[in-house]
LOVOTOR-355894 format. One record per residue (C-alpha): z, y, x. Coordinates in pm, whole numbers, padded with zeros to 5 digits, always signed. Layout:
// residues N
ZYX...
***
This chain:
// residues 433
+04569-02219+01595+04417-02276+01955+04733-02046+02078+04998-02330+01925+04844-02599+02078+04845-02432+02444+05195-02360+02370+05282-02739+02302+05073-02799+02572+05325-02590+02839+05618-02688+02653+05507-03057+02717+05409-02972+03061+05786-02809+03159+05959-03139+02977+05773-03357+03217+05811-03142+03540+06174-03122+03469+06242-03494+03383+06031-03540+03699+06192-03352+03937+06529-03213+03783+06731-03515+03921+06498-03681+04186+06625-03762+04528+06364-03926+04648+06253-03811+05003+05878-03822+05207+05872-03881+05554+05558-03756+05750+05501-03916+06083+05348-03719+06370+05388-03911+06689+05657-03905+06851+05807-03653+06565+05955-03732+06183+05967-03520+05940+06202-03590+05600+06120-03375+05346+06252-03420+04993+06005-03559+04703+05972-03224+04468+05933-03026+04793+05609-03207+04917+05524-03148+04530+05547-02786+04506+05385-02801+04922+05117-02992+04733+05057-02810+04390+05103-02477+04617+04835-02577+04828+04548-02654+04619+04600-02327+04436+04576-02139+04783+04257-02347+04833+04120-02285+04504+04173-01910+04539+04036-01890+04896+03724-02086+04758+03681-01841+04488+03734-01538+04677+03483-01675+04928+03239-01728+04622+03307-01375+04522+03215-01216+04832+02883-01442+04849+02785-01313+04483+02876-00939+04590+02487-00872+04636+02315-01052+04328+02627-00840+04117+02571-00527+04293+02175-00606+04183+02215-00683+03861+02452-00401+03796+02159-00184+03929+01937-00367+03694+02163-00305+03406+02186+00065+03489+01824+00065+03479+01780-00079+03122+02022+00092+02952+01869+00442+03122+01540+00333+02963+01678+00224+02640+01827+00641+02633+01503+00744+02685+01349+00563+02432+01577+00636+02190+01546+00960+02274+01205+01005+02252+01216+00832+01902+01517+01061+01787+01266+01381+01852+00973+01179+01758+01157+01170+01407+01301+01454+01410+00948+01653+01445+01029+01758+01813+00669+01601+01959+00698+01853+02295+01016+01677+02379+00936+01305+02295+00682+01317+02506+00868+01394+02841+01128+01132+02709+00881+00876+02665+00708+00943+03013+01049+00950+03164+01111+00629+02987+00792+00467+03147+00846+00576+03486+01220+00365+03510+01000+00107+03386+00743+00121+03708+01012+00240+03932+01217-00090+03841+01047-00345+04073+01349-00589+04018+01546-00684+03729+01448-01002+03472+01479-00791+03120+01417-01026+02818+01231-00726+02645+01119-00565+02904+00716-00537+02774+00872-00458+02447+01052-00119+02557+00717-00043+02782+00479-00112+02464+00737+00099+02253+00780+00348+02499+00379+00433+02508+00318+00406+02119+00599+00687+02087+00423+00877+02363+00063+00792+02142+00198+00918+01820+00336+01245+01981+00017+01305+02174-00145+01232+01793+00087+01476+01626-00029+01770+01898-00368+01674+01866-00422+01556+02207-00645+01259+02128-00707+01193+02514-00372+01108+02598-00285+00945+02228-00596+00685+02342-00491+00629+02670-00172+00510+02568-00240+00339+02263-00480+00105+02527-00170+00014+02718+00062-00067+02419-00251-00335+02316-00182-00506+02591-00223-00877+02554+00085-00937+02759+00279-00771+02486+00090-00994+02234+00280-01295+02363+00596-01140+02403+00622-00917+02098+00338-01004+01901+00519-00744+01607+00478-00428+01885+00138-00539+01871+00093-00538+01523+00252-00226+01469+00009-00083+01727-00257-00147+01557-00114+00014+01251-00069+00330+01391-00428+00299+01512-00549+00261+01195-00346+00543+01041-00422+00786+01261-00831+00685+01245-00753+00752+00886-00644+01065+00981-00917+01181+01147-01164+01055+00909-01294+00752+01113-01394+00464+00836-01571+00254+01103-01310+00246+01385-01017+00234+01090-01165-00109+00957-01191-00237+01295-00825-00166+01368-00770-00404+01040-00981-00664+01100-00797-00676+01434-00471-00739+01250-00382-01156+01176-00421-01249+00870-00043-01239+00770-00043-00915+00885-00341-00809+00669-00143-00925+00342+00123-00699+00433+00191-00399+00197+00170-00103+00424-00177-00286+00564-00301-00297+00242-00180+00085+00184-00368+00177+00447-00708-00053+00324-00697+00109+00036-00740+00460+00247-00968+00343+00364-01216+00202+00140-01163+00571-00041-01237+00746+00280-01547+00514+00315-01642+00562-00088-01590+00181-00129-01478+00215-00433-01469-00184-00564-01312-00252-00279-01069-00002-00333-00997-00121-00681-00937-00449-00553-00701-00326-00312-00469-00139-00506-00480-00458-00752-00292-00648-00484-00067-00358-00407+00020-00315-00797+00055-00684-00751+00305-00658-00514+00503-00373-00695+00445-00138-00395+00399+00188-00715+00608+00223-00993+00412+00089-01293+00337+00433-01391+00188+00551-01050-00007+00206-01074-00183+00273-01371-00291+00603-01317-00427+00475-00953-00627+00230-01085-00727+00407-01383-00875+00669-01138-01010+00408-00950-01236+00237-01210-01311+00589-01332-01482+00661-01025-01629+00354-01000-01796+00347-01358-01924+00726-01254-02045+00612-00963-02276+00359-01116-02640+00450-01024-02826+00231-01285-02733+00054-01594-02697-00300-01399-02457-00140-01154-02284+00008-01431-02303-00373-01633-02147-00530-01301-01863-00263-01225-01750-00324-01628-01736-00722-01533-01553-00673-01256-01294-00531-01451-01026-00740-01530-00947-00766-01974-00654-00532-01971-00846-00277-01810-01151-00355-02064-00860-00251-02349-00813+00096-02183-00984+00398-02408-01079+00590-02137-01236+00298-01941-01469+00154-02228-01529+00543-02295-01637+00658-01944-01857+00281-01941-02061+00407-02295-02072+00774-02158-02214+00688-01848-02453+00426-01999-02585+00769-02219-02591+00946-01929-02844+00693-01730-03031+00633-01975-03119+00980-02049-03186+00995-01689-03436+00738-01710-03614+00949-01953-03621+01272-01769-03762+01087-01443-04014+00922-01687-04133+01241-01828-04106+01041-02199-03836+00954-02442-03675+00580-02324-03862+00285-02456-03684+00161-02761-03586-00193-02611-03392-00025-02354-03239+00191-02579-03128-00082-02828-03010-00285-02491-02802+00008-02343-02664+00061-02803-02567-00323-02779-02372-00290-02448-02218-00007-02577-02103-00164-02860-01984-00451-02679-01784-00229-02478-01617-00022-02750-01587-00289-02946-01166-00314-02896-01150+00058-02957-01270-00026-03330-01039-00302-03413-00760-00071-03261-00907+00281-03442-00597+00385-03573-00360+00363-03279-00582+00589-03113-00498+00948-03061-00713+01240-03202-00866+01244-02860-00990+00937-02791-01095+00907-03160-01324+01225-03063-01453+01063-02763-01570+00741-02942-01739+00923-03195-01938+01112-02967-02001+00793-02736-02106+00585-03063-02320+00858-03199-02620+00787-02975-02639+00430-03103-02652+00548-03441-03007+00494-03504-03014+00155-03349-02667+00022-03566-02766-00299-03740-02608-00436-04102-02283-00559-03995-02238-00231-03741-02320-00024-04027-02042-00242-04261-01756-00203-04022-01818+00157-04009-01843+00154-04365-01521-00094-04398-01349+00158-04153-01431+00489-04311-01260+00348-04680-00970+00194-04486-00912+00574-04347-01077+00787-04614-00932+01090-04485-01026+01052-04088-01286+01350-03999-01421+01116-03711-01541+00822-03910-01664+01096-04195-01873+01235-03938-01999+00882-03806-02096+00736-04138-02235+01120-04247-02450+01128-03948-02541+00676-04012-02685+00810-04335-02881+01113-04220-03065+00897-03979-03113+00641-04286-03255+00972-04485-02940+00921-04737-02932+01346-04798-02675+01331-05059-02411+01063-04894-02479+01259-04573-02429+01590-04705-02090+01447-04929-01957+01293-04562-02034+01602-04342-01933+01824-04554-01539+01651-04595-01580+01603-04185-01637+01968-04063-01277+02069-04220-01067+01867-04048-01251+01808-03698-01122+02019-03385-01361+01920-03144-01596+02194-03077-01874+01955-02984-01883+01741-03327-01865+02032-03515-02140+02231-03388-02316+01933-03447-02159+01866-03788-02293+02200-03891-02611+02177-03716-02677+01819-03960-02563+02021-04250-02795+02301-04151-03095+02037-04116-02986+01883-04452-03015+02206-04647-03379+02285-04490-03445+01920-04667-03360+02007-05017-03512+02401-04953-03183+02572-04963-03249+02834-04676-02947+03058-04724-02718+02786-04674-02938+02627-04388-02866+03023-04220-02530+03013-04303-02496+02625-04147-02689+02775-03810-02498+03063-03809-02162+02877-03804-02299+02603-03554-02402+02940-03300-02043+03064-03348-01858+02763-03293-01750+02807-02834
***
């Protein structure tokens, strides 16, 4: 469109010039003492028009020649850059590439265009110097020179590039933090992150790298916390996010050293990861597990409040696992038998109803036969005890709760003075791997 309108624009232009001066006889006369000079009209014109475009191209020629030295500099300049640019790119094409030996050199070569160019105003030029060291830094890292990787990881956090290119920066300290992850350096990895701004510290790969972190430091809450926000964010698949922070609260509810530590690791769960089997039956083993470790350190058996204390908590916990019995699999139906069995002798009315309510609602399940069997032996009901063990030890394939099944049966017969089948019930229980 702009092309029609300079073509109207000349078209207009040659209509005037040649209604101007197609039929003019008009004449100029110039008067230079004691000489006159009669030119005609459109001569003078063209003298005149001819004229100013010699003087404009003289001026602009003279211009020229003046700006010969700043173009000759900034051609140098440009030169320059674009040399440095290569070798950065270069550097980063062997960087990825897994050629380390020859990003260095490229990177050094790189830095010294950068001090050898004393003139020259580059818009990024602290950007292609920070970028220029961090490649250097990470190849140094990848041969294991940790000298040279620190040296230049100082100069790429320099604050001068924090103005200009505050992401460089960032992305410094990134790399810092990795590699102290690498080398198994907690302290000096957190203080890379705490360098970070706080934007940056909400970022997902800074969070990947927290949560290294806090499992190379054994922070395990923190940890848990940490790959909350990253599930948050969607950085795993939902798969690979459940099975992290499964692991994760696992560990955590292992690494409980007393039953309070255990009580606050289990509230700082959130409810869906209360609902998890294995989470609930991890809390209830390792709630056994301490307390029985109370008693060995005492010498004695554990006081019967703490024992009913650590049977209510475990109830508490397990306590979705019963309203959701059947939908669990053989497995974790084995598991919560064995992790309710120790709170056997301390289950009150209404625990001993549900189990009751349970075991007719699934007459045929060999896990709540074996609960309710062993409820009555400790309640010295022989004959419902013997009726329930007995249906139990057919169908159960743990090896644990049957050895124990036939153990109780074995202990039931010694009651009523049957010996051979009390040997027959040890005898089974000793076979059973």
């Amino acid at each position: 469109m702009r092309s029609v309108f300079w073509l109207l624009g000349l078209a207009a232009l040659a209509v005037a010039m040649a209604m101007l001066v197609g039929d003019n006889r008009g004449t100029v006369t110039l008067f230079w003492p004691p000489w006159r000079f009669d030119v005609s009209f459109n001569f003078a014109l063209f003298v005149l028009i001819g004229g100013f475009a010699l003087l404009y191209a003289a001026l602009r020629a003279l211009a020229l020649l003046r700006d010969l030295p700043l173009q000759a500099r900034r051609w140098r300049s440009q030169q320059m850059e674009r040399a440095v640019v290569g070798w950065v790119l270069d550097a980063l094409s062997n960087q990825l590439a897994g050629r380390f030996v020859r990003a260095q050199p490229a990177a050094r070569n790189a830095l010294a265009h950068l001090d050898g160019a004393t003139s020259g105003d580059w818009p990024r030029r602290e950007q292609l110097r920070a970028l220029a060291h961090l490649l250097a830094a990470e190849s140094a890292h990848s041969l294991q020179n940790r000298a040279q990787r620190d040296e230049h990881l100082q100069t790429a956090l320099n604050p001068t590039v924090a103005r200009t290119a505050p992401e460089v920066l960032e992305g410094a300290l990134l790399r810092a933090t990795r590699w102290a992850v690498e080398d198994r350096d907690a302290s000096a990895a957190r203080a890379r992150l705490a360098e970070l701004p706080q934007g940056a510290q909400r970022r997902v790969q800074a969070l990947r790298l927290k949560l290294r972190v806090a499992r190379l430091g054994d922070a395990t809450g923190e940890a848990l916390e940490t790959a909350r926000l990253l599930a948050k964010h969607r950085a795993f698949s939902p798969e690979a996010a459940r099975s992290l922070l499964l692991g994760l609260a696992l560990d955590a509810l292992r690494g409980a050293h007393d039953l309070a530590q255990l009580q606050r690791v289990w509230d700082g769960l959130d409810a869906a990861e209360r609902a998890i089997p294995e989470l609930a039956l991890a809390a209830a083993d390792r709630a056994h597990a301490l307390l029985q470790l109370d008693a060995i350190d005492g010498h004695d058996a554990p006081e019967g409040g703490q024992g009913e204390d650590v049977a209510a908590r475990v109830r508490d916990w397990l306590a979705p696992l019963w309203e959701d019995f059947g939908s669990l699999d053989e497995r974790h139906q084995a598991r919560l038998a064995l992790a309710l069995e120790p709170d056997l002798p301390h289950l009150d009315a209404a625990g001993l109803a549900r189990l009751e309510l349970l075991q007719r609602q699934w007459p045929q399940n060999p896990h709540l036969q074996y609960l309710a069997g062993q409820a009555c032996l400790h309640r010295q009901l022989w004959g419902k005890a013997a009726q329930l063990l007995g249906l139990a030890r057919t169908g159960l394939r743990d090896a644990t709760l049957c050895r124990r099944t036939w153990r109780s049966l074995a202990r039931l017969a010694e009651e009523r003075g049957d010996s051979e089948a009390a040997q027959e019930a040890w005898r089974q229980a000793a076979q059973i791997d």
